[in-house]
C-alpha positions as CSV (number, residue, x, y, z in Angstrom):
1,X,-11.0,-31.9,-19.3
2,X,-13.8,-34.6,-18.0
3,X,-13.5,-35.5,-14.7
4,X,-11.1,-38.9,-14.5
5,X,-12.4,-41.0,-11.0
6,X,-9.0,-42.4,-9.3
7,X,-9.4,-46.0,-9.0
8,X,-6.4,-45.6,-6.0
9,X,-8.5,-43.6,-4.2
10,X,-12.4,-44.3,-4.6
11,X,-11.5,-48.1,-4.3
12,X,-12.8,-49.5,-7.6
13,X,-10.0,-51.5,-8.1
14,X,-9.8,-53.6,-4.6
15,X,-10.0,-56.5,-6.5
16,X,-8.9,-57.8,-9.7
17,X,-11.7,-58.7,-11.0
18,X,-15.0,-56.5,-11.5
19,X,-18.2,-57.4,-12.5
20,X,-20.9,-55.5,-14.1
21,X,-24.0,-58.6,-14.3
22,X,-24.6,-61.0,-11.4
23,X,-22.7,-64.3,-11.3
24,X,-22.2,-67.6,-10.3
25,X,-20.6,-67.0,-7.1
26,X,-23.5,-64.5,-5.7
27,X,-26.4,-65.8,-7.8
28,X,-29.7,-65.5,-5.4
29,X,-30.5,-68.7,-6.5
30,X,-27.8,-70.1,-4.2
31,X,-28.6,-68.2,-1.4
32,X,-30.5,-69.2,1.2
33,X,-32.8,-66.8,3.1
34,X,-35.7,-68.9,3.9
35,X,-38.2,-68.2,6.5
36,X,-36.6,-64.2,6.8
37,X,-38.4,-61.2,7.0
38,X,-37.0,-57.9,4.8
39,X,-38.0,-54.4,4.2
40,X,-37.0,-52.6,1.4
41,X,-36.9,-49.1,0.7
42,X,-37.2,-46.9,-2.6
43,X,-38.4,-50.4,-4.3
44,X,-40.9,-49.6,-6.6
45,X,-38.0,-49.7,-9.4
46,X,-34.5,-49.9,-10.1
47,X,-32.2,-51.2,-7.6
48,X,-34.7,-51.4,-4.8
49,X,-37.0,-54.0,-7.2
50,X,-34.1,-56.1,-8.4
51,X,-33.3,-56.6,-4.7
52,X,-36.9,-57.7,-3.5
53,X,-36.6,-60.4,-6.3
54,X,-33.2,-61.1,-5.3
55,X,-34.4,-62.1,-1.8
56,X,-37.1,-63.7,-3.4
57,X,-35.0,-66.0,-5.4
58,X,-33.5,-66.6,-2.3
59,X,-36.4,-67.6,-0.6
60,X,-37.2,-64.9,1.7
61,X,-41.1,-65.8,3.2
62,X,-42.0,-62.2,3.8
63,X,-40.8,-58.7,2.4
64,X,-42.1,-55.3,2.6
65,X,-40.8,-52.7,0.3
66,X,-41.6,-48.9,0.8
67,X,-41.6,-45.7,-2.1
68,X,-42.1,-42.5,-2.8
69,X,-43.9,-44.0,-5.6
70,X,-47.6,-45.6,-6.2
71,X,-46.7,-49.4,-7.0
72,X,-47.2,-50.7,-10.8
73,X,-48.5,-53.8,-10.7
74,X,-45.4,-55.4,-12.6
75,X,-43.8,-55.2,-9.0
76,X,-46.1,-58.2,-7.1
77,X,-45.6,-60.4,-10.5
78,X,-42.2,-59.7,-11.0
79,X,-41.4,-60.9,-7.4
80,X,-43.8,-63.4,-7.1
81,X,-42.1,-65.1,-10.4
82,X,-38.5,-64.5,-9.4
83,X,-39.8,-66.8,-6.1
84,X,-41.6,-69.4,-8.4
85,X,-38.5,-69.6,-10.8
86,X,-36.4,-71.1,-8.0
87,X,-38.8,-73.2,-6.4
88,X,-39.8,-71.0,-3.8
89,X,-43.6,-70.3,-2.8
90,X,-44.3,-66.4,-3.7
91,X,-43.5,-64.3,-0.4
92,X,-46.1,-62.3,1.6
93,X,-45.3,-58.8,0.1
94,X,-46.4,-55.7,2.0
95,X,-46.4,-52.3,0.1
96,X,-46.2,-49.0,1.2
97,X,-46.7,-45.7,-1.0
98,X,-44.9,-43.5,1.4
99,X,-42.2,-41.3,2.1
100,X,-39.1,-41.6,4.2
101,X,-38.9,-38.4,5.4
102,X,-43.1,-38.6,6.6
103,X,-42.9,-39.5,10.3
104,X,-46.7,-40.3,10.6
105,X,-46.5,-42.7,7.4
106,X,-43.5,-44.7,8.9
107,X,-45.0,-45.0,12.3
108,X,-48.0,-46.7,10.4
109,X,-45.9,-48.6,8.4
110,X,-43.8,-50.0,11.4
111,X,-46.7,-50.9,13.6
112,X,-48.0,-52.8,10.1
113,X,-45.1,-54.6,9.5
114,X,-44.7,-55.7,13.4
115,X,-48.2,-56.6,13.2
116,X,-48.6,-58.7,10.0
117,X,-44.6,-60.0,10.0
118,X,-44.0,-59.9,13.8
119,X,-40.2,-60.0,13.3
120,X,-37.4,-57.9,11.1
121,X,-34.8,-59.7,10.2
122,X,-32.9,-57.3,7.4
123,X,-33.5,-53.5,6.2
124,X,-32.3,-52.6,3.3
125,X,-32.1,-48.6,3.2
126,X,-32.5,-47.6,-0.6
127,X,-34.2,-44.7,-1.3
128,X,-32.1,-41.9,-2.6
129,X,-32.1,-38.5,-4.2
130,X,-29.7,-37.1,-6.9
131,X,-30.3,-33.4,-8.0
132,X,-28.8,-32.2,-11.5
133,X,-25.2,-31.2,-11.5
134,X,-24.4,-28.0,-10.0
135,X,-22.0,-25.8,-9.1
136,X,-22.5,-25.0,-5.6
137,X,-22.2,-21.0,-6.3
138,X,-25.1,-21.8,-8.8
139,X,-27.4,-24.4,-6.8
140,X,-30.7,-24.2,-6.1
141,X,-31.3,-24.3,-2.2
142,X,-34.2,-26.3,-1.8
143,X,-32.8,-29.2,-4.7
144,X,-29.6,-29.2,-2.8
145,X,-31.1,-29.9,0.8
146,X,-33.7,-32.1,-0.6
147,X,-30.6,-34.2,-0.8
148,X,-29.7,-34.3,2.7
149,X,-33.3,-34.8,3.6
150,X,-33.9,-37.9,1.5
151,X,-30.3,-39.6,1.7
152,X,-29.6,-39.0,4.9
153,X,-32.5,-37.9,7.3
154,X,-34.6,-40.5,5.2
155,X,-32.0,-43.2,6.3
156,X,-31.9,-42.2,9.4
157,X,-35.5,-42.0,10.1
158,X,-36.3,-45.2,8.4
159,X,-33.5,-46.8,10.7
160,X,-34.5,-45.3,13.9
161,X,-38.3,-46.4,13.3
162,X,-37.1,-50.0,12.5
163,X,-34.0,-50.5,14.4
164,X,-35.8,-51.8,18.0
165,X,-38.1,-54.6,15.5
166,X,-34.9,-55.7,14.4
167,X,-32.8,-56.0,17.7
168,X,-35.6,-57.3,19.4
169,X,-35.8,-61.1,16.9
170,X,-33.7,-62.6,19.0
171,X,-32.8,-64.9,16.5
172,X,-33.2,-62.8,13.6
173,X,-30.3,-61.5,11.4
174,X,-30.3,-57.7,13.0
175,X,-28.9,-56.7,9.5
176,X,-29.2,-53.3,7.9
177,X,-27.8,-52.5,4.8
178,X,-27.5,-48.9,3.6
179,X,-26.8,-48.1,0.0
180,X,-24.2,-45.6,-0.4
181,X,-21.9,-45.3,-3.6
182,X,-18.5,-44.5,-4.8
183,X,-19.6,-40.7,-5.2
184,X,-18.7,-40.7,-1.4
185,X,-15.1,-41.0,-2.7
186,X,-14.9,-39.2,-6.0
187,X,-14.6,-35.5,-6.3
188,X,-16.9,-34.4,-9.1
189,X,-17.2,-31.4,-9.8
190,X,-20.9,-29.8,-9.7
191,X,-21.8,-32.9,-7.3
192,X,-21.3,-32.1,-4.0
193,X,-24.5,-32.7,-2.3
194,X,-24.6,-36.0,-3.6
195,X,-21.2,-37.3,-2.9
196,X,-21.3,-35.3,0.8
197,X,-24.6,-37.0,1.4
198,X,-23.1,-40.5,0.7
199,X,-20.2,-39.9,2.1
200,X,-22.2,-39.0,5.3
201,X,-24.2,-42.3,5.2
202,X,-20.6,-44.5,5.5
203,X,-19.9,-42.7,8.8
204,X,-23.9,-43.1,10.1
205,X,-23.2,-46.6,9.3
206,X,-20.9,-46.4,11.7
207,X,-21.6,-44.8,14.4
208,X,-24.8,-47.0,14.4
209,X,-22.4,-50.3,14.4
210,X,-20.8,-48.7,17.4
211,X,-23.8,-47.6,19.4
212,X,-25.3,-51.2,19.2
213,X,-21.8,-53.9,19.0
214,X,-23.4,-55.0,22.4
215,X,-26.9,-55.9,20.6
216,X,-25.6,-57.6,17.9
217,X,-26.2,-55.6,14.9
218,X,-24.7,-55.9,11.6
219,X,-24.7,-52.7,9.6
220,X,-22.7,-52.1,6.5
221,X,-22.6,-50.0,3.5
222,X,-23.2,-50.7,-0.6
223,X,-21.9,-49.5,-3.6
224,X,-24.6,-50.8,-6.0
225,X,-22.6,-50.3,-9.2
226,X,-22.7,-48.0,-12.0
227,X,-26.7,-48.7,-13.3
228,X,-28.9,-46.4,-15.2
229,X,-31.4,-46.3,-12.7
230,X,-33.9,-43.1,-13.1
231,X,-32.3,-41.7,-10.4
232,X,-29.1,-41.9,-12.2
233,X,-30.5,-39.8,-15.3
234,X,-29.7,-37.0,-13.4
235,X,-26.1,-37.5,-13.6
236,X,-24.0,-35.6,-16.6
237,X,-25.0,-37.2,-20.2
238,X,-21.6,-37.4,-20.5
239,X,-21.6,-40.4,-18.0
240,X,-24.4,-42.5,-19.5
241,X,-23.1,-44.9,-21.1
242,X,-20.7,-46.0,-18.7
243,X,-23.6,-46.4,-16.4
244,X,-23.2,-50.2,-17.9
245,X,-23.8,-52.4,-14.8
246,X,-27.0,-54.3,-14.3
247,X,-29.8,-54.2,-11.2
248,X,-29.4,-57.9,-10.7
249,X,-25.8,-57.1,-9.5
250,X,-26.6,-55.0,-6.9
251,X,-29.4,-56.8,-5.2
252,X,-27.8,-60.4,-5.8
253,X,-24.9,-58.9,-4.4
254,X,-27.0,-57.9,-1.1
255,X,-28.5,-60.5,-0.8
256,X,-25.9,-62.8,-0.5
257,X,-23.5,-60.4,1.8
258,X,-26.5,-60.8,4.0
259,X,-27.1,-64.0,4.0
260,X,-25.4,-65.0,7.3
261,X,-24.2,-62.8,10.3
262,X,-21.4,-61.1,9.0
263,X,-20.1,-59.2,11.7
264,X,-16.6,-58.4,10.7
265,X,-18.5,-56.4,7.8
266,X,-19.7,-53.6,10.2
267,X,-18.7,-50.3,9.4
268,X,-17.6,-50.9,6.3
269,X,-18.1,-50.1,2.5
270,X,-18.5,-52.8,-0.2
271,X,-18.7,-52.4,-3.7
272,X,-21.1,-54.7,-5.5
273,X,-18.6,-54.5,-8.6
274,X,-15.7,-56.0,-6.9
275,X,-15.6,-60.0,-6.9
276,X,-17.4,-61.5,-3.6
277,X,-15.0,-64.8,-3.7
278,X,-11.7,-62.9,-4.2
279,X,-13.0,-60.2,-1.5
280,X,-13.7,-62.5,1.0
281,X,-10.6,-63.7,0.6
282,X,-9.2,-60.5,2.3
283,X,-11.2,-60.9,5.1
284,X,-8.2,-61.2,7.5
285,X,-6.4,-58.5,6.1
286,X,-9.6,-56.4,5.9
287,X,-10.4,-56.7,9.5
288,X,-6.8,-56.6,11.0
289,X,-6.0,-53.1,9.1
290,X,-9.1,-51.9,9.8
291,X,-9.8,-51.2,5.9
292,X,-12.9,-49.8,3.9
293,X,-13.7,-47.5,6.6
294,X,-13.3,-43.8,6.3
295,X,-10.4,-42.4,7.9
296,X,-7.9,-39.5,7.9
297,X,-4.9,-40.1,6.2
298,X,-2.0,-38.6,7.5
């Protein structure tokens, strides 16, 4: 039998509605992020591209995006007109062909980016890795840790480099946002070093909230939705085509969760599927049970 996810327990269903394309509500359009400085990582495509033009849409003056990846040139135009489409001058984009897991090519990066930008104001942490399905019995050792080294010592490397430019913008947004996914919460079968890996980035998320509540920093987690990324090819064929959901959802979704300070997100997951008005709506019963943070149940 295919595996079934549980909507009661990996959280797809917290709000009525779902989306699968960005939408009025969210639209970068609306959003305001003028004069901010972001860094993107794992944005030469895919989700980590449709959020650079999300922000630029939004207005964002300056953004660096990071990859693995040399950068096609389609990546400068197709932020520069995402900018122009809403009015917005074309942002000061920094590239950087490197990899998160390269110390040396970080510290470069970072001393570049506080040189050119001077301030950080939001990281979005998007680089990921997804081996082939695998039983664990059968996996190959190096495909399964490369996991662990890219979704999780990636994220945590790329945070620790960048986490004192971003507390120290004193009035900056001191927002990260790490992409995780709702493969933290279902048990596939053959995908454990993905889901374990994800799952692992919701409780960095917060123990970093918790280390630095006194210097104001913002830190939560996103499920981008279900898109055929390249990443994603490596998922079962069985699941293609309900890999339905578009890039503009995740990165308009980003972009407008981090649009102001939101504090009472810290710790947290969000799914970019659910419905931003109706989930804001919850804030109150969000915050006073605690919710969408991962817990014991007993």
């Amino acid at each position: 039998m295919a595996f079934q996810p549980n909507p009661s327990v990996n959280g797809s269903a917290f709000t009525k509605t779902v989306h699968s394309d960005t939408y009025d509500f969210i639209h970068s359009s609306k959003v305001d992020h003028v004069g901010r400085n972001v860094l993107i990582t794992g944005a030469s495509r895919g989700i980590g591209l449709a959020t650079a033009c999300s922000f630029a849409r939004a207005g964002a003056s300056q953004i660096a995006l990071t990859s693995i990846e040399p950068f096609p040139t389609k990546v400068q135009e197709s932020i520069s007109e995402a900018a122009k489409n809403c009015s917005h001058p074309p942002p000061t984009l920094l590239t950087y062909h490197l990899d998160v897991n390269d110390i040396a090519s970080i510290t470069s990066a970072v001393e570049d980016i506080t040189k050119t930008f001077g301030k950080l104001d939001i990281l979005v942490n998007n680089a990921g890795y997804m081996p082939s399905p695998s039983p664990i019995a059968e996996s190959d050792d190096e495909t399964y840790w490369r996991t662990f080294e890219i979704n999780i010592r990636g994220t945590y490397r790329m945070t620790k480099a960048l986490l004192p430019l971003l507390l120290s913008t004193s009035d900056g947004l001191k927002t990260i946002v790490n992409l995780s996914s709702v493969a933290a919460h279902n048990l596939r079968p053959d995908s454990s070093a993905y889901g374990m890996t994800k799952f692992a980035v919701l409780r960095f998320t917060e123990f970093l909230c918790q280390e630095n509540e006194e210097n104001g920093l913002v830190a939560f987690c996103v499920h981008p939705g279900a898109i055929m990324t390249k990443l994603a090819e490596a998922m079962p064929k069985e699941t293609h085509a309900g890999l339905s959901d578009k890039p503009a959802l995740a990165g308009d979704t980003i972009t407008f969760l981090a649009e102001g300070r939101r504090q009472w997100l810290n710790a947290r997951y969000v799914s970019a599927q659910w419905d931003m008005e109706e989930f804001l709506g919850k804030k109150d019963d969000i915050v006073a049970g605690d919710k969408l943070k991962m817990r014991m149940v007993w």
